[in-house]
VOMARTI-651143 format. One record per residue (C-alpha): x, y, z. Coordinates in steps of 0.001 Angstrom, whole numbers, padded with zeros to 6 digits, always signed. Layout:
BEGIN
XYZ;...
This chain:
BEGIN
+264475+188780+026353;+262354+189894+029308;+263265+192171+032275;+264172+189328+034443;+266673+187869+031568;+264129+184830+030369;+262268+184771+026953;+260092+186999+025839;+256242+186465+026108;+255322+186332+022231;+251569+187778+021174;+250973+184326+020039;+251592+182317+023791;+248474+183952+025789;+246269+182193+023058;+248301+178548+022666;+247911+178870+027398;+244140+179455+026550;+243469+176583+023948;+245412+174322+026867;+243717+175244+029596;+240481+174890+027477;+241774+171219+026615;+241718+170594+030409;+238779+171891+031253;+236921+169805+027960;+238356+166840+029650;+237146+166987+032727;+233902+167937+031741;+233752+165493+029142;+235412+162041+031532;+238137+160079+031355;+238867+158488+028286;+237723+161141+025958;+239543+161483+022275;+241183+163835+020795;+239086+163599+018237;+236231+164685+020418;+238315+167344+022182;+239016+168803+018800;+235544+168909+017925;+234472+170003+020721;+236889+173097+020996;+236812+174158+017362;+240526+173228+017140;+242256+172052+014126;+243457+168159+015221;+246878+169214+014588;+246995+171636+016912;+244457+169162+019946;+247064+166367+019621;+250353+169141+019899;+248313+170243+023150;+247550+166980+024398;+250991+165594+024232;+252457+168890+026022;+249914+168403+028809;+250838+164429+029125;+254570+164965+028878;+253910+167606+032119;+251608+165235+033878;+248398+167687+033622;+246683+164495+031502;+247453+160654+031222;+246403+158038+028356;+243967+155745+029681;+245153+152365+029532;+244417+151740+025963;+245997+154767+024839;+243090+155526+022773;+241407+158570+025316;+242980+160977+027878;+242205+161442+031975;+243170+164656+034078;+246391+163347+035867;+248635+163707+038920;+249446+167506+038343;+245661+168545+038298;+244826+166061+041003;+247481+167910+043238;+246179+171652+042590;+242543+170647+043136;+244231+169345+046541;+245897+172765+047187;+242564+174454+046188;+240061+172708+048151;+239658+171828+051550;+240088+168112+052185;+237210+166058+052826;+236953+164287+056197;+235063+161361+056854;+231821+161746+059748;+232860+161003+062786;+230388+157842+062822;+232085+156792+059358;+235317+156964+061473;+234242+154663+063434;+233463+152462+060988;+237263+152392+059475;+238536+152415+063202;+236712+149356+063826;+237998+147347+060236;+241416+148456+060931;+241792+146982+064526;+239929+143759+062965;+242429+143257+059816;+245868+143565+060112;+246779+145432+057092;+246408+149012+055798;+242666+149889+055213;+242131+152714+053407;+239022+154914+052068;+238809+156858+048752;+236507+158482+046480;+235903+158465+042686;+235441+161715+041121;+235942+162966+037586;+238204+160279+036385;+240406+160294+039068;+240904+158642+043216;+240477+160963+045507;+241768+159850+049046;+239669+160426+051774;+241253+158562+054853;+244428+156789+054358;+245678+154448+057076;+248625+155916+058912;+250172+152779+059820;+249982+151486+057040;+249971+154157+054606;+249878+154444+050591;+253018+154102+049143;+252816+156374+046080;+250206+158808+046045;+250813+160963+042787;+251598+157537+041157;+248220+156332+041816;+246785+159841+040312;+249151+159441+037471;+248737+155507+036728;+245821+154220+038460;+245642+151118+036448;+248806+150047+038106;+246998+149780+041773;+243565+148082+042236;+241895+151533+043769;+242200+152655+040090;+241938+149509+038572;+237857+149723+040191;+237316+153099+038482;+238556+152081+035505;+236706+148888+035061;+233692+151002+035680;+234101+153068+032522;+232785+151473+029480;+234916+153106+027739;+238037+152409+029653;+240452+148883+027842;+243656+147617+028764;+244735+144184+029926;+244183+145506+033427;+240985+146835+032989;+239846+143557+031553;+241316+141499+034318;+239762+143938+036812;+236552+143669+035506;+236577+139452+035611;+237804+139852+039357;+234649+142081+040251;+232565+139271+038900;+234378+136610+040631;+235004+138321+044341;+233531+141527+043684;+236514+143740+044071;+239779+144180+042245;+243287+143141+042579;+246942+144021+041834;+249532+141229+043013;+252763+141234+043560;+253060+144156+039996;+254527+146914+042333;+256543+145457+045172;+256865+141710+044217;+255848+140571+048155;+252700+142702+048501;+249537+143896+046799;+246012+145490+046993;+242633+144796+046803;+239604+147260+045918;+236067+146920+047282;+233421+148924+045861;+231180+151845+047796;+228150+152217+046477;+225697+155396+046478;+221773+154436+047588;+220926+154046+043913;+223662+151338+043860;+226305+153601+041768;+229897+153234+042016;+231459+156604+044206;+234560+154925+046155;+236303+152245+047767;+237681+150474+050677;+240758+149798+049859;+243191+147052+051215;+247225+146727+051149;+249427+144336+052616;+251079+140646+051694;+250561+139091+048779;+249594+135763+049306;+246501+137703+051320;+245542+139587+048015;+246270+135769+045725;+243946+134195+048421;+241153+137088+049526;+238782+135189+051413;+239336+136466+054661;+240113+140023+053449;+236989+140544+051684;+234677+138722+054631;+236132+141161+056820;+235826+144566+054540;+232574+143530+052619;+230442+144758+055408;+232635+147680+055864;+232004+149011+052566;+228070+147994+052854;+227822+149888+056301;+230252+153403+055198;+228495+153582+051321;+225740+156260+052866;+228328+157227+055787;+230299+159009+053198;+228658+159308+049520;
């Protein structure tokens, strides 16, 4: 036992903490969706011992399976210390404007986010109508159509979500969850797009269902929205 009465730290634990941390740095270096038959390659480890790590770090949250449970993401736990370690970002006070303006014009909560390394980053979340599970959208982002718009993004990224996603970017260009998390409401996910025309973030949209089965009028509202804050904030 140690002095405070818990086990012992063995010679053997520094090195198995190392090898993890390692894991979770490969993966976030490497993307989401990444195997553990890269990671072991990668690392030098034997696959015994990658897979052991990997389903330590998923069982405390520090990594997910991607939707096809064929590849691994950083999840909700790293997303919250790179929170604590960083400043949050802020949106200009022109981009501001921008999201003042779509929130008066759509009743609804309008909501900004970015894309980076795998995971959503929230930028500017609408306090009147606010998010209503933010570590679950770190954790599960195929469940909610922010994540759903990353993910269908990845080429490497499957799933029965993921699919569906990507056939509702070609049909309204942006991505949908109905009715999966609270039966009455939903969300939609329009893409922001960099000056070279790459994916960085959305403008996301929550609020009744039958206005996320039906998006018409959502999307003719927020399309310019996300045209006009793309260079505001990427």
């Amino acid at each position: 036992m140690g002095e405070g009465g818990g086990p012992a730290l063995t010679a053997r634990q520094p090195g198995a903490v190392h090898s993890a941390l390692s894991v979770l740095e490969a993966v976030a270096h490497l993307g989401a969706g990444v195997t553990a038959q890269r990671l072991s390659a990668e690392l030098g480890l034997p696959r015994a011992t990658t897979y052991r790590l990997l389903n330590l770090l998923v069982e405390d949250e520090y990594l997910v399976r991607t939707p096809d449970l064929s590849g691994f993401a950083l999840g909700a736990k790293v997303a919250q210390l790179a929170a604590v370690a960083a400043p949050p970002a802020r949106l200009s006070s022109a981009a501001r404007a921008v999201v003042a303006d779509a929130r008066r014009r759509v009743r609804g909560g309008v909501h900004v986010v970015l894309f980076v390394e795998g995971r959503v980053v929230v930028l500017d979340a609408d306090p009147d109508f606010p998010l209503s599970d933010h570590a679950r959208l770190a954790r599960e982002p195929e469940r909610y159509a922010l994540g759903r718009l990353m993910l269908a993004d990845d080429g490497h990224a499957h799933g029965p979500a993921v699919d569906t996603a990507r056939d509702d970017l070609a049909r309204w260009g942006a991505t949908r969850q109905s009715g999966e998390v609270t039966p009455t409401a939903g969300c939609l996910a329009i893409p922001l797009r960099d000056g070279a025309g790459v994916l960085a973030g959305a403008v996301g949209f929550s609020g009744p269902r039958h206005r996320i089965d039906e998006p018409e009028a959502v999307l003719s509202a927020l399309g310019p929205t996300a045209r006009e804050l793309g260079p505001l904030v990427v």
